[in-house]
Residue frames relative to the residue before (quaternion, step in Angstrom):
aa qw qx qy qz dx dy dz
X 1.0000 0.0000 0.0000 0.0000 0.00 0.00 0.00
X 0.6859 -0.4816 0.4053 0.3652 3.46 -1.22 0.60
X 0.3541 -0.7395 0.4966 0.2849 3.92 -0.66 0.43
X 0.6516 0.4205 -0.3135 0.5480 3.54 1.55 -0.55
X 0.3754 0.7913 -0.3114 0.3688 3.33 1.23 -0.08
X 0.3078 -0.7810 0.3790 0.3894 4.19 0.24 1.46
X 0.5157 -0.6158 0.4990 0.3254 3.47 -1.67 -0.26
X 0.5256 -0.3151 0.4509 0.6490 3.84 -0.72 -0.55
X 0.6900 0.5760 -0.3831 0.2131 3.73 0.30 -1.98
X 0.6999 0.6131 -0.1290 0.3431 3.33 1.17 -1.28
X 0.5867 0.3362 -0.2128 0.7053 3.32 2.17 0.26
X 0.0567 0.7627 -0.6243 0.1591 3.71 0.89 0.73
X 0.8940 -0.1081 -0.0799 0.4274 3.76 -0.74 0.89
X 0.1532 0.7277 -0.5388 0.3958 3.49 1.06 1.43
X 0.5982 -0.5047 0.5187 0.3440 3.23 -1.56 0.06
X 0.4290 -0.7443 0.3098 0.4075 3.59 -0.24 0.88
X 0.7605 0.3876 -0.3006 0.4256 3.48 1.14 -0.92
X 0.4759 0.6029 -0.4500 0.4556 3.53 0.77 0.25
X 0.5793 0.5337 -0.2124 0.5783 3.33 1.40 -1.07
X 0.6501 0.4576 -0.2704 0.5431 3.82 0.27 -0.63
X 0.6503 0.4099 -0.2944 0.5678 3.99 0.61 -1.28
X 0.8538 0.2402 -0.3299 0.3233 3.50 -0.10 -0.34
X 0.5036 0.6250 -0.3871 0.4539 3.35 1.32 0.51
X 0.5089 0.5301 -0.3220 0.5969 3.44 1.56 -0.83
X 0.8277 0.2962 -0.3667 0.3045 3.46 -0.08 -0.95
X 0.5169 0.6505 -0.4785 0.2842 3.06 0.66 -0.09
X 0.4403 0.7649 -0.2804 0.3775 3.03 1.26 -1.29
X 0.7151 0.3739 -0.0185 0.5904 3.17 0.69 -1.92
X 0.6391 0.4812 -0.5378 0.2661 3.57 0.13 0.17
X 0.7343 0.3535 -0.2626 0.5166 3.98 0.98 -0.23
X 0.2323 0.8560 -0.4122 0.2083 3.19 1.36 -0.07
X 0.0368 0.8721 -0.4263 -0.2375 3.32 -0.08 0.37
X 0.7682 -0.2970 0.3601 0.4382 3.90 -1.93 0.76
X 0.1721 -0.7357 0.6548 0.0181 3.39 -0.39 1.81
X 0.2571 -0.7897 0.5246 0.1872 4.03 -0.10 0.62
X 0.6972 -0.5964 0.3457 0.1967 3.80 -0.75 0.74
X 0.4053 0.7861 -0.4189 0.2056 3.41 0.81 -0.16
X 0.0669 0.8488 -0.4743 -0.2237 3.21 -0.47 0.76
X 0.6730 -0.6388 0.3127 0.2029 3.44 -1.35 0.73
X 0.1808 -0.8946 0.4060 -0.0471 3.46 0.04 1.28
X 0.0727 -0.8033 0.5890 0.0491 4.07 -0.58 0.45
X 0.3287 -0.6963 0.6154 0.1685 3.74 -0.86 1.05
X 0.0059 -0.8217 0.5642 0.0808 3.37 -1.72 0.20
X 0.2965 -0.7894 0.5247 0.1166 3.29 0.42 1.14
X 0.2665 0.8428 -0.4659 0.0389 3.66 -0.51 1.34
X 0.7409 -0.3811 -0.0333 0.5520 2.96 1.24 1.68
X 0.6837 0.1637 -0.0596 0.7086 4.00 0.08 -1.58
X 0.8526 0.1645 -0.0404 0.4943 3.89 0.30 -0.51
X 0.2915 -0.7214 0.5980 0.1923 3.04 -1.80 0.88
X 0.2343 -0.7377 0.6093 0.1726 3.94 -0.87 0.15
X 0.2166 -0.8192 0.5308 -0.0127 3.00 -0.94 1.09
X 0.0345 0.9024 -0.4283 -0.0306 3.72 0.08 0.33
X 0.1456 -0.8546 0.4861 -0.1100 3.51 -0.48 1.36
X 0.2009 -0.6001 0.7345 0.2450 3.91 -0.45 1.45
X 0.1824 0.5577 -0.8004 0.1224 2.24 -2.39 1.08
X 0.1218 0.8386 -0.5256 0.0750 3.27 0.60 1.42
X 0.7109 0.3566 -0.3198 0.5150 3.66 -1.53 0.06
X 0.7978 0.2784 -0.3577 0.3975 3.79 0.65 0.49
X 0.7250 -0.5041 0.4281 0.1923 3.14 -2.28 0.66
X 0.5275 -0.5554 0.5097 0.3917 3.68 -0.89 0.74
X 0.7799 0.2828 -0.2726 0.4874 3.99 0.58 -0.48
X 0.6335 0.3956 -0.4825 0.4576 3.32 0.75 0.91
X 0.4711 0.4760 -0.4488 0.5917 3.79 1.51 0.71
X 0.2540 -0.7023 0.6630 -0.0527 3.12 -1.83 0.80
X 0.1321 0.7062 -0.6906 0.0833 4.24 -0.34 0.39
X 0.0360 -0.6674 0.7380 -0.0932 3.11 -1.12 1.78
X 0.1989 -0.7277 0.6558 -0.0290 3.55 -1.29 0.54
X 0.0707 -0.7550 0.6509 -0.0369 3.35 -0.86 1.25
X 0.7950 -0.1767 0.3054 0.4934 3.56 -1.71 -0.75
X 0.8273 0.0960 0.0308 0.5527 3.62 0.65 -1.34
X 0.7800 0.4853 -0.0862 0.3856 3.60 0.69 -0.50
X 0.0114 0.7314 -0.6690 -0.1318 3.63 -0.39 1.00
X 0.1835 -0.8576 0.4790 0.0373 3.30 -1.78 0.98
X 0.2815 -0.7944 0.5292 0.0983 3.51 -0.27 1.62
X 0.2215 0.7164 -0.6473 0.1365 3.69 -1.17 1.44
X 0.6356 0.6310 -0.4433 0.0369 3.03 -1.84 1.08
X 0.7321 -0.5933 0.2569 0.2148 3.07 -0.72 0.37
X 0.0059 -0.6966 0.7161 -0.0426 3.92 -0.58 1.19
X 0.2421 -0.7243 0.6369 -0.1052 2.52 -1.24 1.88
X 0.5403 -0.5651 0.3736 0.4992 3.76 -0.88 1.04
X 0.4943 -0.5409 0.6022 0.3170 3.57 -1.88 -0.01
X 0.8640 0.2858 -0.0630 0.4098 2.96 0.57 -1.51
X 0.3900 -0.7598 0.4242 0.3012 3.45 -1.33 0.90
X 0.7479 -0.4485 0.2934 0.3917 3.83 -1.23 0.45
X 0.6625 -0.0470 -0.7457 0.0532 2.01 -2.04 0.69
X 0.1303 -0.6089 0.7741 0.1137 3.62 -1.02 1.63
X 0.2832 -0.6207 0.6752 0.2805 3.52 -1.20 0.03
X 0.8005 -0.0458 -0.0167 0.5973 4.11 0.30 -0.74
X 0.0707 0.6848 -0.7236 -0.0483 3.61 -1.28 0.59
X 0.4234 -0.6176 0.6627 -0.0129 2.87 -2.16 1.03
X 0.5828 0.5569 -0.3482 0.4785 3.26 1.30 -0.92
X 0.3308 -0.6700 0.6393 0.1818 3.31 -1.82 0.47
X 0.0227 -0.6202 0.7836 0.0286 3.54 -1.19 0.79
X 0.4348 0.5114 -0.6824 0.2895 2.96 -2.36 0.26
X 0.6660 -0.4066 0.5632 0.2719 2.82 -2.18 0.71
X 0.0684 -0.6618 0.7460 -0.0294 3.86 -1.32 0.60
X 0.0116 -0.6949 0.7148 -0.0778 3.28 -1.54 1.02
X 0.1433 0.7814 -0.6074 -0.0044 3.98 -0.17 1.15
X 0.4389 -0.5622 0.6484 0.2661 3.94 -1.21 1.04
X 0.1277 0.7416 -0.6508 -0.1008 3.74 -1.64 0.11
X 0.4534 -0.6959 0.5068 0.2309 3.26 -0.54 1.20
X 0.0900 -0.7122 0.6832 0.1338 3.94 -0.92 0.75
X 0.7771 -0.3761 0.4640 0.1983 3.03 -2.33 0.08
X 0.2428 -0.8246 0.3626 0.3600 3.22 -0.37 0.35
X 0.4613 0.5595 -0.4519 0.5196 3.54 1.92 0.31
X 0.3894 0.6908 -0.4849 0.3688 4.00 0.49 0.50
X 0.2755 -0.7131 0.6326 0.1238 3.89 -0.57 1.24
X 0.1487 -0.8206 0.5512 0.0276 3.48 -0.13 1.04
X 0.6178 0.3450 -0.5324 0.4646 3.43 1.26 0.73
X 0.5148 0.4730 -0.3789 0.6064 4.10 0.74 0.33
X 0.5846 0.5253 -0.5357 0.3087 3.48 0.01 1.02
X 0.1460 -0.7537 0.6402 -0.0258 3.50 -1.34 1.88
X 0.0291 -0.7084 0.7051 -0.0064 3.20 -1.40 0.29
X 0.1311 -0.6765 0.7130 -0.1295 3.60 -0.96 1.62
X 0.0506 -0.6683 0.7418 -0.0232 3.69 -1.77 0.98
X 0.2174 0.7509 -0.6052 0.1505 2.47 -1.45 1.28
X 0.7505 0.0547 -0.2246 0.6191 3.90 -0.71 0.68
X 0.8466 -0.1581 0.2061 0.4645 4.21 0.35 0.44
X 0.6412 0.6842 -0.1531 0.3119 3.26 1.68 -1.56
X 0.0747 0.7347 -0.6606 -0.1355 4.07 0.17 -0.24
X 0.0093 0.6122 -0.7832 -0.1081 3.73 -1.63 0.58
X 0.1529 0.8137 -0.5367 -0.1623 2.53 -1.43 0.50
X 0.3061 -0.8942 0.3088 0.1066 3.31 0.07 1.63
X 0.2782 -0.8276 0.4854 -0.0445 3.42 -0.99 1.50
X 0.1784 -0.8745 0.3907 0.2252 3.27 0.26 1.35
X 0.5041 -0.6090 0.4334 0.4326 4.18 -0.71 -0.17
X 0.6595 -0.4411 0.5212 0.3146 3.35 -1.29 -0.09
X 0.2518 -0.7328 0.5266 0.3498 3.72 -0.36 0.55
X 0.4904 -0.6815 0.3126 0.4441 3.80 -0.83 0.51
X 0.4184 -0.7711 0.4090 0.2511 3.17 -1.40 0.85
C-alpha cells in the first residue's frame, strides 16, 4: 500500500463506507496504466508448434491473428461489460497489439488458430525437411 496513503485510524468516527471508499481510491489514485498484454506460452510438439494466448472477457470478433514473413500478430480490443456507475475497477480494457517472433522452420501457409473459454491456439505447422 502507498505509505502516504490514509489509514482506517485517520477516520476515527466516519461513516464506515465513506471510510472504506476513500481508502480504495486512493489506492487507485497512483496506480499506474496497466497496458493489455496478453500472456502467451509456446509448445513445441514436434511437426507443429502451439501457441496459446489469455484473452479472457473477450469476443472472437474482437481478436485479430495476422501473419507475416517473420512475425505472428495478436490484436484487440476488450471492451468493458458493465455499464457505469463502476465505482473501482481492477479489470483492464483497451485495444492490445503483441508482435511474436516465429521460427524460421514454420510453414506459414498451414497456420490455424481456434478460441475458446478465454484460450486462443494458434497452431503452426513446420516445414517438412528439405
Amino acid at each position: 500500500m502507498n505509505p502516504n496513503s490514509p489509514t482506517v485510524s485517520e477516520f476515527e468516527g466516519d461513516n464506515e463506507a465513506e471510510v472504506l471508499k476513500t481508502i480504495i481510491d486512493s489506492a487507485f489514485e497512483n496506480r499506474k496504466l496497466e497496458i493489455l498484454t496478453p500472456k502467451i506460452e509456446w509448445k513445441d510438439l514436434g511437426n507443429h508448434y502451439l501457441l496459446t494466448a489469455e484473452l479472457p472477457g473477450m469476443s472472437i470478433k474482437d481478436i485479430k491473428v495476422l501473419l507475416t514473413d517473420n512475425m505472428l500478430f495478436l490484436e484487440g480490443d476488450r471492451r468493458a461489460q458493465v455499464e457505469p456507475p463502476v465505482t473501482t475497477s481492477e479489470i483492464s480494457y483497451g485495444s492490445f497489439r503483441r508482435a511474436i517472433p516465429l521460427f524460421d522452420d514454420i510453414d506459414r501457409s498451414e497456420v490455424k488458430a481456434s478460441y475458446k473459454n478465454g484460450m486462443l491456439q494458434v497452431q503452426l505447422l513446420r516445414k517438412s525437411p528439405v
